[in-house]
HTML snippet that shows the backbone in 3Dmol.js (N, CA, C, O; Angstrom):
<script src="https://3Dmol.org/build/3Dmol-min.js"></script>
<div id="view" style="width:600px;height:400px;position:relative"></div>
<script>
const pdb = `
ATOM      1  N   UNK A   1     -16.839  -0.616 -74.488  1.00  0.00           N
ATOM      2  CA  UNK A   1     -18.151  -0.072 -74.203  1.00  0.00           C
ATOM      3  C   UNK A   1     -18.244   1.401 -74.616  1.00  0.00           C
ATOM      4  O   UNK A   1     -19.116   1.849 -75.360  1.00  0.00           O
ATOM      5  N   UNK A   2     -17.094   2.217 -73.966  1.00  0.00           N
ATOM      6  CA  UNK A   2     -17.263   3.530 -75.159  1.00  0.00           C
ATOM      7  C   UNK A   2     -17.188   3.860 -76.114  1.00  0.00           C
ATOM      8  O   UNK A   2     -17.361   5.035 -76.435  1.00  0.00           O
ATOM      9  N   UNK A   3     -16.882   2.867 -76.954  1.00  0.00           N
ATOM     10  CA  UNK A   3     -16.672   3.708 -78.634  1.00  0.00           C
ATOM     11  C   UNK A   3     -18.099   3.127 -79.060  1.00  0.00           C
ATOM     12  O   UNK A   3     -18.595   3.476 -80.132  1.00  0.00           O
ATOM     13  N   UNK A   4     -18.759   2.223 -78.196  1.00  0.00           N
ATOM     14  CA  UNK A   4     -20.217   1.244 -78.317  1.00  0.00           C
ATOM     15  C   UNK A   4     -21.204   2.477 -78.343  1.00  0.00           C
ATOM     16  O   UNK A   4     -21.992   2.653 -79.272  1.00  0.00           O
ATOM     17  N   UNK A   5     -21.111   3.228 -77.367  1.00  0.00           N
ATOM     18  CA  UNK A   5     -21.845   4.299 -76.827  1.00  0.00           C
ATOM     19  C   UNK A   5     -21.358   5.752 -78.165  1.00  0.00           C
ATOM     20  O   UNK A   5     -22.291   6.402 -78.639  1.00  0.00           O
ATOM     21  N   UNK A   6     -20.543   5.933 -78.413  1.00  0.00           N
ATOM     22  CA  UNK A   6     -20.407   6.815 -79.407  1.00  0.00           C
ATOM     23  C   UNK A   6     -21.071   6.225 -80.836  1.00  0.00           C
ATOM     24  O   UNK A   6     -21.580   7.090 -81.549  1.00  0.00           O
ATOM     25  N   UNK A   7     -21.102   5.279 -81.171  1.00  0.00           N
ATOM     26  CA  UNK A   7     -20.745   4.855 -82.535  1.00  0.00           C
ATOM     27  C   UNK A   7     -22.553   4.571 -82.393  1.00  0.00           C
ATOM     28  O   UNK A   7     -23.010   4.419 -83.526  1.00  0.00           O
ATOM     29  N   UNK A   8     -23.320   4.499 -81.628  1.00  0.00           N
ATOM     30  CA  UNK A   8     -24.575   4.470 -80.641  1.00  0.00           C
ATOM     31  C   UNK A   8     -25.058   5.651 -81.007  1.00  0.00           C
ATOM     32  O   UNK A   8     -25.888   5.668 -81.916  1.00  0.00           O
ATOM     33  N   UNK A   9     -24.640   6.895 -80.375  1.00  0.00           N
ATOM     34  CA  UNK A   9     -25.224   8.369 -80.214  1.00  0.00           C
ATOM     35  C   UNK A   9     -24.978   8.302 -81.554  1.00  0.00           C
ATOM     36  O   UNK A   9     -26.044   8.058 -82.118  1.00  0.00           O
ATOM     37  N   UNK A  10     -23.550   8.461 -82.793  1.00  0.00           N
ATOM     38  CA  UNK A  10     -23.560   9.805 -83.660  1.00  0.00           C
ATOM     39  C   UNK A  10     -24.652   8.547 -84.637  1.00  0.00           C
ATOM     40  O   UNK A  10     -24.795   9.065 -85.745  1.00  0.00           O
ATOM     41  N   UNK A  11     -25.306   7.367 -84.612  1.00  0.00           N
ATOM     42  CA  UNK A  11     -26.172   7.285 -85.743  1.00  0.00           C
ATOM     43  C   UNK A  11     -27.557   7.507 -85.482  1.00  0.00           C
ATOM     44  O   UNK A  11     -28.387   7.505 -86.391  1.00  0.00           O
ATOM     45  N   UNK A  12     -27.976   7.784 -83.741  1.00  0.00           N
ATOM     46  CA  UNK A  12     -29.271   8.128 -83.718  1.00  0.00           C
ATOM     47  C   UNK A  12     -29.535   9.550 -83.671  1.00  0.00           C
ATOM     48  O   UNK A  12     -30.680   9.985 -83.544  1.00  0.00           O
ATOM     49  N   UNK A  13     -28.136  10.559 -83.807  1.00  0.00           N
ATOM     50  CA  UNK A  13     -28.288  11.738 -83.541  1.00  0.00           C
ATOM     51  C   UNK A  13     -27.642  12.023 -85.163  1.00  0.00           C
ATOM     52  O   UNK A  13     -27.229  13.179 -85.078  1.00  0.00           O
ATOM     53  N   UNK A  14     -27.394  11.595 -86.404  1.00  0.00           N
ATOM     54  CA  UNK A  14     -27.114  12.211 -87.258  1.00  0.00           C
ATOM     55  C   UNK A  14     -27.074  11.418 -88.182  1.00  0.00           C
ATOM     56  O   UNK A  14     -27.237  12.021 -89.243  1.00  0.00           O
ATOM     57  N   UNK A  15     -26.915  10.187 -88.337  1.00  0.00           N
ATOM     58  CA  UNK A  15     -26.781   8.858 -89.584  1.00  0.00           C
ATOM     59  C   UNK A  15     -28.366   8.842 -89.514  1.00  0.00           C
ATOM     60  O   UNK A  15     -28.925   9.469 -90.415  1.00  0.00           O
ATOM     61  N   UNK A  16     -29.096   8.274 -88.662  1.00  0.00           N
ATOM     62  CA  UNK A  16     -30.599   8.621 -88.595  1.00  0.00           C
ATOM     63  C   UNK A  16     -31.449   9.578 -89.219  1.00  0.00           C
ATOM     64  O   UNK A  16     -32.353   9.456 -90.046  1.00  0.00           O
ATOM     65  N   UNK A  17     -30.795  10.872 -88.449  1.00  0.00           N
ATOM     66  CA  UNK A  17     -31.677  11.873 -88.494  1.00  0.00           C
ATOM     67  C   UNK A  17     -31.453  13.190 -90.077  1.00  0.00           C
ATOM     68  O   UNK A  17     -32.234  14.103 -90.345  1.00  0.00           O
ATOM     69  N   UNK A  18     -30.253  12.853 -90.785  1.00  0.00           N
ATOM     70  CA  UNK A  18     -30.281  13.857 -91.699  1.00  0.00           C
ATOM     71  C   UNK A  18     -30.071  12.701 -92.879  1.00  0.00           C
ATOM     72  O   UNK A  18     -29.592  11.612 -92.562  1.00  0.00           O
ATOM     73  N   UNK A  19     -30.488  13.015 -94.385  1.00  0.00           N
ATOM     74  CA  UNK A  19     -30.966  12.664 -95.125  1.00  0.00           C
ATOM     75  C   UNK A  19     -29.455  13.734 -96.354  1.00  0.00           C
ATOM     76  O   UNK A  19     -29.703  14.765 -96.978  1.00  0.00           O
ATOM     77  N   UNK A  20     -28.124  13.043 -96.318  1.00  0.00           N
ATOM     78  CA  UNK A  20     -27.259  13.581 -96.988  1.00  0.00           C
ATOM     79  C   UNK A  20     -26.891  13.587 -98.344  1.00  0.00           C
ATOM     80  O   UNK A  20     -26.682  12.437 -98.728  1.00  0.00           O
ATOM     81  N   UNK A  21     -26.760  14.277 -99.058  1.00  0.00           N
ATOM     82  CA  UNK A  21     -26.829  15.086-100.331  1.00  0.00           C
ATOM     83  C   UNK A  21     -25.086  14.556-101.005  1.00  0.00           C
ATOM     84  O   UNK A  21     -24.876  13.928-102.043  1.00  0.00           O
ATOM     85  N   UNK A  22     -24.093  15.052-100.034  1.00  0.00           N
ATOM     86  CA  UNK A  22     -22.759  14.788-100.558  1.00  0.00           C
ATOM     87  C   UNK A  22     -22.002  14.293 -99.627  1.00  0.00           C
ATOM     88  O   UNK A  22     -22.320  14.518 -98.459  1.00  0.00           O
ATOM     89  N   UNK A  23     -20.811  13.493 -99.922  1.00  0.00           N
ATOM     90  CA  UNK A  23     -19.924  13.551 -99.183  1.00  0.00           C
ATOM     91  C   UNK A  23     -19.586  14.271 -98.129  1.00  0.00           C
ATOM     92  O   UNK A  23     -19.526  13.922 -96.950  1.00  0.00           O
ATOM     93  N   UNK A  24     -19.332  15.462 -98.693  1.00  0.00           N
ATOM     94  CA  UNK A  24     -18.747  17.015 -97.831  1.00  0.00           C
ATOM     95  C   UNK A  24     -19.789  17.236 -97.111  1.00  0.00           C
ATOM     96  O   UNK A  24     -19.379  17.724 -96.058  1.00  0.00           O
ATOM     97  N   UNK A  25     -21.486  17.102 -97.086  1.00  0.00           N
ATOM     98  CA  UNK A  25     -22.275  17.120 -96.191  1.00  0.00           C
ATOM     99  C   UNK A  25     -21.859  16.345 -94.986  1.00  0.00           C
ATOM    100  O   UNK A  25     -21.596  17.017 -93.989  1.00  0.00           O
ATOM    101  N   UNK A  26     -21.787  15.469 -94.930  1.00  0.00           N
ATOM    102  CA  UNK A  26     -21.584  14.027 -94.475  1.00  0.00           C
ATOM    103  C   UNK A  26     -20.199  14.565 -93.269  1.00  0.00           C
ATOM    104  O   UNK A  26     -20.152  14.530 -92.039  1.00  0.00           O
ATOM    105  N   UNK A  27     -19.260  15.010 -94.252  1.00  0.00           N
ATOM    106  CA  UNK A  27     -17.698  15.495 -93.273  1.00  0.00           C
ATOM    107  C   UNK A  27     -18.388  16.727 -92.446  1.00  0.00           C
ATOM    108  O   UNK A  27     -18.435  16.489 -91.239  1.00  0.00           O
ATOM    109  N   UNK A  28     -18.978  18.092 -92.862  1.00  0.00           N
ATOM    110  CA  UNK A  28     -19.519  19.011 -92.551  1.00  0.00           C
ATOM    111  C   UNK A  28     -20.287  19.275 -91.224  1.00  0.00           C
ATOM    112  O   UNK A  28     -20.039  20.132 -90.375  1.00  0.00           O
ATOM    113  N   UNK A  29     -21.523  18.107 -91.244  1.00  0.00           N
ATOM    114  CA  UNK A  29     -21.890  17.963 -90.142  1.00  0.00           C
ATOM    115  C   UNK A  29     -21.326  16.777 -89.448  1.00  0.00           C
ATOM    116  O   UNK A  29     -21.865  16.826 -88.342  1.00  0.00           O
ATOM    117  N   UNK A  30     -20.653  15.884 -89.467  1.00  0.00           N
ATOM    118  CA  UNK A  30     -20.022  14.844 -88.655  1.00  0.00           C
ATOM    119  C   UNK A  30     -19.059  16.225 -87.946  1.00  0.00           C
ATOM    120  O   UNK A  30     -19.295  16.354 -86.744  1.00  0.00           O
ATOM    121  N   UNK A  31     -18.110  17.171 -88.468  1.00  0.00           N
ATOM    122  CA  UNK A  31     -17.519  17.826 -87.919  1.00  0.00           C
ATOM    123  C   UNK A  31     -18.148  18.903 -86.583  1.00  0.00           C
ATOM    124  O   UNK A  31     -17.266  19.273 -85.808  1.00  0.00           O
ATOM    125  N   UNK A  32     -19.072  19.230 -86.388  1.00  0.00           N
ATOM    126  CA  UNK A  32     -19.805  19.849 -85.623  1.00  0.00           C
ATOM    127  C   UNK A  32     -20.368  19.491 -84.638  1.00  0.00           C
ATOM    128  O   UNK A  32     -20.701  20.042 -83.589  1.00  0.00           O
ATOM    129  N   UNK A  33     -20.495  18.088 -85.226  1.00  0.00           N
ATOM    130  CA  UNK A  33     -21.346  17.302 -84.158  1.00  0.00           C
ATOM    131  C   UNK A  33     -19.863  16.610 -83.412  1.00  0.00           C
ATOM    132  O   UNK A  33     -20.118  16.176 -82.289  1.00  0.00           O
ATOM    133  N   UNK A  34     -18.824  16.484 -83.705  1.00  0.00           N
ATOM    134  CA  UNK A  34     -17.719  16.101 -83.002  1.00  0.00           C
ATOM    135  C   UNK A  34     -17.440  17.162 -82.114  1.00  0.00           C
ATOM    136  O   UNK A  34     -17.279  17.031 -80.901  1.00  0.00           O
ATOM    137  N   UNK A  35     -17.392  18.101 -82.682  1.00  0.00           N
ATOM    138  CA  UNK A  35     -16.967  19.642 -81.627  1.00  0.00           C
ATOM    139  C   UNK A  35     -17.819  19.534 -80.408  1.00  0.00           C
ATOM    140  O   UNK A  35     -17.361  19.532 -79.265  1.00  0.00           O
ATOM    141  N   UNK A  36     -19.368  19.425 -80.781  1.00  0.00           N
ATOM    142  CA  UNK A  36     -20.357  19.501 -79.989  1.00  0.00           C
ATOM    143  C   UNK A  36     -19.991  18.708 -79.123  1.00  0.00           C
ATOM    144  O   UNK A  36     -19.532  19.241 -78.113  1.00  0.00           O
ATOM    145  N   UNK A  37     -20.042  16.962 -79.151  1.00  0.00           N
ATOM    146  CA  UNK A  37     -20.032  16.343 -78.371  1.00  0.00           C
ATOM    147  C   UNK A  37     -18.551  16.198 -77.636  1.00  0.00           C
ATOM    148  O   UNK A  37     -18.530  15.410 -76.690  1.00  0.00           O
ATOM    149  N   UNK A  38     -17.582  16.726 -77.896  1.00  0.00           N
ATOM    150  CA  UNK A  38     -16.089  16.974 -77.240  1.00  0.00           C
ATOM    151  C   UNK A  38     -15.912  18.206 -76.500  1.00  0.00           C
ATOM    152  O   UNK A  38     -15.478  18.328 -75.355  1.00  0.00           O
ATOM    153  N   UNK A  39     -16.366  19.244 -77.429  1.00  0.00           N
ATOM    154  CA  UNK A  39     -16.669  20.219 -76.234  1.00  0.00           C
ATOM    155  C   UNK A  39     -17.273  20.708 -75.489  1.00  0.00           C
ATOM    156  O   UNK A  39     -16.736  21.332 -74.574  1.00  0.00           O
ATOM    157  N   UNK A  40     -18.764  20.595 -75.617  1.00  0.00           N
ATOM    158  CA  UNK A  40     -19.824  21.117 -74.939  1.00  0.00           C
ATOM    159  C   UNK A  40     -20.779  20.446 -74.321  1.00  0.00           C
ATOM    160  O   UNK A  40     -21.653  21.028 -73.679  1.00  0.00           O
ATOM    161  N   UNK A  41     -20.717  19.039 -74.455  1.00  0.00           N
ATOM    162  CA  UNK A  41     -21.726  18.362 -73.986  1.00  0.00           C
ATOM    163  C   UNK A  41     -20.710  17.402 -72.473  1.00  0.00           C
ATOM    164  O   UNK A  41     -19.606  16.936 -72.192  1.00  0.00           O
ATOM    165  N   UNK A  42     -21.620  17.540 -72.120  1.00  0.00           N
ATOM    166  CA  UNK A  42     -20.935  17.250 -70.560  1.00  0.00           C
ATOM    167  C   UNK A  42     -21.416  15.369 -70.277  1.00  0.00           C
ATOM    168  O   UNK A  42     -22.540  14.867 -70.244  1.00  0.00           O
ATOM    169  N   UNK A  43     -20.215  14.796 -70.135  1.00  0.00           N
ATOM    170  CA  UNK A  43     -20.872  12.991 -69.961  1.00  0.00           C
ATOM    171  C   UNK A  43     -20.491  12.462 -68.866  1.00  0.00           C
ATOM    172  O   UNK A  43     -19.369  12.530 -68.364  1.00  0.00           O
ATOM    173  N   UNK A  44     -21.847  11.674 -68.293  1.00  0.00           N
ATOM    174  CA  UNK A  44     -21.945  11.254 -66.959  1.00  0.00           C
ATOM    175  C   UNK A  44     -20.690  10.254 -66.442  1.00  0.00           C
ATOM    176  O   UNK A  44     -20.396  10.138 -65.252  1.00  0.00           O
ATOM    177  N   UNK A  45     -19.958   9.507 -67.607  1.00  0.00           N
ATOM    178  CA  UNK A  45     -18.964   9.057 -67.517  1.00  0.00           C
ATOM    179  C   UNK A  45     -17.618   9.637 -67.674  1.00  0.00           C
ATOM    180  O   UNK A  45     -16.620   9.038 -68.075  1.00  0.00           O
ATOM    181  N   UNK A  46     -17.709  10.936 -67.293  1.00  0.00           N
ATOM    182  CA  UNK A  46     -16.611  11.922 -67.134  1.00  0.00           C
ATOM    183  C   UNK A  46     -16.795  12.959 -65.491  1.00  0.00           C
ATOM    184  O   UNK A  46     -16.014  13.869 -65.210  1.00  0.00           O
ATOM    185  N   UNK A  47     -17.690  12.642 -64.820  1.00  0.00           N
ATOM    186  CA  UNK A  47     -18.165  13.050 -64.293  1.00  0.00           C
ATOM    187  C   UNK A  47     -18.619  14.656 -64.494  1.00  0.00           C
ATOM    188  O   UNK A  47     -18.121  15.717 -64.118  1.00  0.00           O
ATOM    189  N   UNK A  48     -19.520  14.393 -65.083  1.00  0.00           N
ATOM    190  CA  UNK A  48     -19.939  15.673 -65.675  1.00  0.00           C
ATOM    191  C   UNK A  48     -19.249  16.481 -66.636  1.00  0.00           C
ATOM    192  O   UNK A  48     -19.733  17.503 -67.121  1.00  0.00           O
ATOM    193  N   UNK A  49     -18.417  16.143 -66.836  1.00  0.00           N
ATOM    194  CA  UNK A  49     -17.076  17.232 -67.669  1.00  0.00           C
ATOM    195  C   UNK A  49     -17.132  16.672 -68.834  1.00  0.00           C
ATOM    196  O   UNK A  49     -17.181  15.465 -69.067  1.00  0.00           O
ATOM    197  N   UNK A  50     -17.123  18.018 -69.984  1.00  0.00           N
ATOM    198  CA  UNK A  50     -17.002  17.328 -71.294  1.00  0.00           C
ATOM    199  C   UNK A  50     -15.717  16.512 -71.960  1.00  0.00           C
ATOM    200  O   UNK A  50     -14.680  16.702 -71.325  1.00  0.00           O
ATOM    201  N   UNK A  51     -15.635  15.997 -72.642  1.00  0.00           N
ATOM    202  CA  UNK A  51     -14.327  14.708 -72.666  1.00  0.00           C
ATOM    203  C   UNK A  51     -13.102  16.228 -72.687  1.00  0.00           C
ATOM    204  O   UNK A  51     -12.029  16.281 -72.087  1.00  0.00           O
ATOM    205  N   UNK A  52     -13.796  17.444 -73.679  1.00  0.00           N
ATOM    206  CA  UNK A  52     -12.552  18.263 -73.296  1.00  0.00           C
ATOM    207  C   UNK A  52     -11.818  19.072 -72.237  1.00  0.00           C
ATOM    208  O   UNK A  52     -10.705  19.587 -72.341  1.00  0.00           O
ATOM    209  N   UNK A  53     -12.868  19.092 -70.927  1.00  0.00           N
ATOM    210  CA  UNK A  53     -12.448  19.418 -69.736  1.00  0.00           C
ATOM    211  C   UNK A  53     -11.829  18.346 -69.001  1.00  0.00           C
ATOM    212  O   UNK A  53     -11.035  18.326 -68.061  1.00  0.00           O
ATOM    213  N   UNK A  54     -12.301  17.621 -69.557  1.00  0.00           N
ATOM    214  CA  UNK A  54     -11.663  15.880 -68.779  1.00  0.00           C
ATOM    215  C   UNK A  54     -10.397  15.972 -68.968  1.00  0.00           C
ATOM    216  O   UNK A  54      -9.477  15.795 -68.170  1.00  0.00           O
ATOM    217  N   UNK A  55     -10.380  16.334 -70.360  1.00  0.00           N
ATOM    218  CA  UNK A  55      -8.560  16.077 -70.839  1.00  0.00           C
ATOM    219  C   UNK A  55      -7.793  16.944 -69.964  1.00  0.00           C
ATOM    220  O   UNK A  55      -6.772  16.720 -69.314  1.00  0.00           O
ATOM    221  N   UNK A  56      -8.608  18.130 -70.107  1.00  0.00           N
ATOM    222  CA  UNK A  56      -7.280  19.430 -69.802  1.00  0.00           C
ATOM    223  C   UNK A  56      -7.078  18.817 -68.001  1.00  0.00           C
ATOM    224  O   UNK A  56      -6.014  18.543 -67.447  1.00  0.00           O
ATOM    225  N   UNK A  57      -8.425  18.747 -67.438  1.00  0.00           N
ATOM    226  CA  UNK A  57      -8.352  18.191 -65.937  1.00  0.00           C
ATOM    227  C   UNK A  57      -6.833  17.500 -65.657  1.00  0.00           C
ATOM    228  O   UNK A  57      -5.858  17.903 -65.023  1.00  0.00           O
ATOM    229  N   UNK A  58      -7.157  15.974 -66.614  1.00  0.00           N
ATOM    230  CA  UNK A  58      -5.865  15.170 -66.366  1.00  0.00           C
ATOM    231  C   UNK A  58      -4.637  15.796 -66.620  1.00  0.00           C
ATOM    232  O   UNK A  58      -3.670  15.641 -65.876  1.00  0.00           O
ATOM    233  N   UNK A  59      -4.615  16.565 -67.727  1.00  0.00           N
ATOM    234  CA  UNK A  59      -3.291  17.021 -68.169  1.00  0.00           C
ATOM    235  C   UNK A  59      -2.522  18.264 -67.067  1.00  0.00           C
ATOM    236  O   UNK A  59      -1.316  18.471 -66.930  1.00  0.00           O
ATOM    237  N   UNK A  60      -3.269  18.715 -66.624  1.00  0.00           N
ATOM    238  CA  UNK A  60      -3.170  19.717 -65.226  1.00  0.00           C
ATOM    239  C   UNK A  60      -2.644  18.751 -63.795  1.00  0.00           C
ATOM    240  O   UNK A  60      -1.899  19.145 -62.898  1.00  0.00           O
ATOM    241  N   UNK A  61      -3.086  17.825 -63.883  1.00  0.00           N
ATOM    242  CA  UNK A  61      -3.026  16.558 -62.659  1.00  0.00           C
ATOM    243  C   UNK A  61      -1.565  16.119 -62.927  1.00  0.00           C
ATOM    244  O   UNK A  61      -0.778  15.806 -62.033  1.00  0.00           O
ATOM    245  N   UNK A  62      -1.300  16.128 -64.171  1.00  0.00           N
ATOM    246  CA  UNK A  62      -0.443  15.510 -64.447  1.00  0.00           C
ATOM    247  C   UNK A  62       0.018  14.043 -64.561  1.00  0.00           C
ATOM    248  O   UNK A  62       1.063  13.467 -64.258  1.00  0.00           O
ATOM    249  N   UNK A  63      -1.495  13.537 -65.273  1.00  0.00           N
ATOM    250  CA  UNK A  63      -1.867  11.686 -65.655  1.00  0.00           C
ATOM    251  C   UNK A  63      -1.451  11.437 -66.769  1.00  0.00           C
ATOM    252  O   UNK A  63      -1.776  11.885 -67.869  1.00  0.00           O
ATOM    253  N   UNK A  64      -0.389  10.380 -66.331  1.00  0.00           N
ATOM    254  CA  UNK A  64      -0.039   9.794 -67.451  1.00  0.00           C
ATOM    255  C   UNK A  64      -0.613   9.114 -68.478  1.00  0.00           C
ATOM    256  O   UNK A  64      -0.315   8.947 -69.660  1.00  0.00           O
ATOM    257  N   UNK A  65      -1.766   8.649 -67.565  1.00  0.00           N
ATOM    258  CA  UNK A  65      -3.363   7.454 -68.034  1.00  0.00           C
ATOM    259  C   UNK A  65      -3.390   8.424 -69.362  1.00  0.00           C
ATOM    260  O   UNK A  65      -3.635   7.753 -70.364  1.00  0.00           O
ATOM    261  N   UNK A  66      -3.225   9.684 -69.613  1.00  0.00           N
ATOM    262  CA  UNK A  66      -4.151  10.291 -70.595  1.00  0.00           C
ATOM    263  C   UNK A  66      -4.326  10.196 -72.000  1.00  0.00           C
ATOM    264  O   UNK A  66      -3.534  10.814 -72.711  1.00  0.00           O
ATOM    265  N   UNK A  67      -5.623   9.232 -72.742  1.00  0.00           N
ATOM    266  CA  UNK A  67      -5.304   8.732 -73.972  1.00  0.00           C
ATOM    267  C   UNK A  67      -5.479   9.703 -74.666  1.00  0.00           C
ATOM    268  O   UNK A  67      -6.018   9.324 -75.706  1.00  0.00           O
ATOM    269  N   UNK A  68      -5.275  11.048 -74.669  1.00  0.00           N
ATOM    270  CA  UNK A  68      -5.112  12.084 -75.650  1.00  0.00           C
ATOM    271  C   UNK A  68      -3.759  12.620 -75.959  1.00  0.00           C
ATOM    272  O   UNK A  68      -3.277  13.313 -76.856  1.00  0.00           O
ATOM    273  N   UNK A  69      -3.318  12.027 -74.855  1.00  0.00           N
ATOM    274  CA  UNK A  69      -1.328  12.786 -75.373  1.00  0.00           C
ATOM    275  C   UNK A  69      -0.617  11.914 -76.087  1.00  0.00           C
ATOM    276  O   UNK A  69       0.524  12.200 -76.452  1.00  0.00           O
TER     277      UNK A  69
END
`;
const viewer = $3Dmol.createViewer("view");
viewer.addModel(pdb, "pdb");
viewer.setStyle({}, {cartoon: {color: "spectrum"}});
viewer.zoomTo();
viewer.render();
</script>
């Protein structure tokens, strides 16, 4: 269900909405919009925390669960 929900957001928020020229466009803003949505955007299925506060959270807790390590 989450990669449903990602793969969801980045085409109505950027496969949709920009009209790309090159490749390197394409990597350029996919890259920004990854930052964006990893670091700054906060998801209700993190409880509020962006997936990158989530991480550091667990990694501080000391969870093994953590699919980033």
């Amino acid at each position: 269900a989450f990669i449903e929900r990602f793969n969801r957001t980045y085409r109505t928020e950027i496969l949709d909405f920009y009209l790309f020229r090159t490749l390197n466009e394409v990597r350029e803003i996919t890259e920004r919009w990854v930052s964006e949505y990893n670091c700054e955007r906060p998801h209700e299925s993190l409880n509020n925390m962006t997936p990158e506060e989530y991480r550091q959270h667990n990694h501080l807790a000391g969870s093994s669960k953590n699919a980033w390590n």
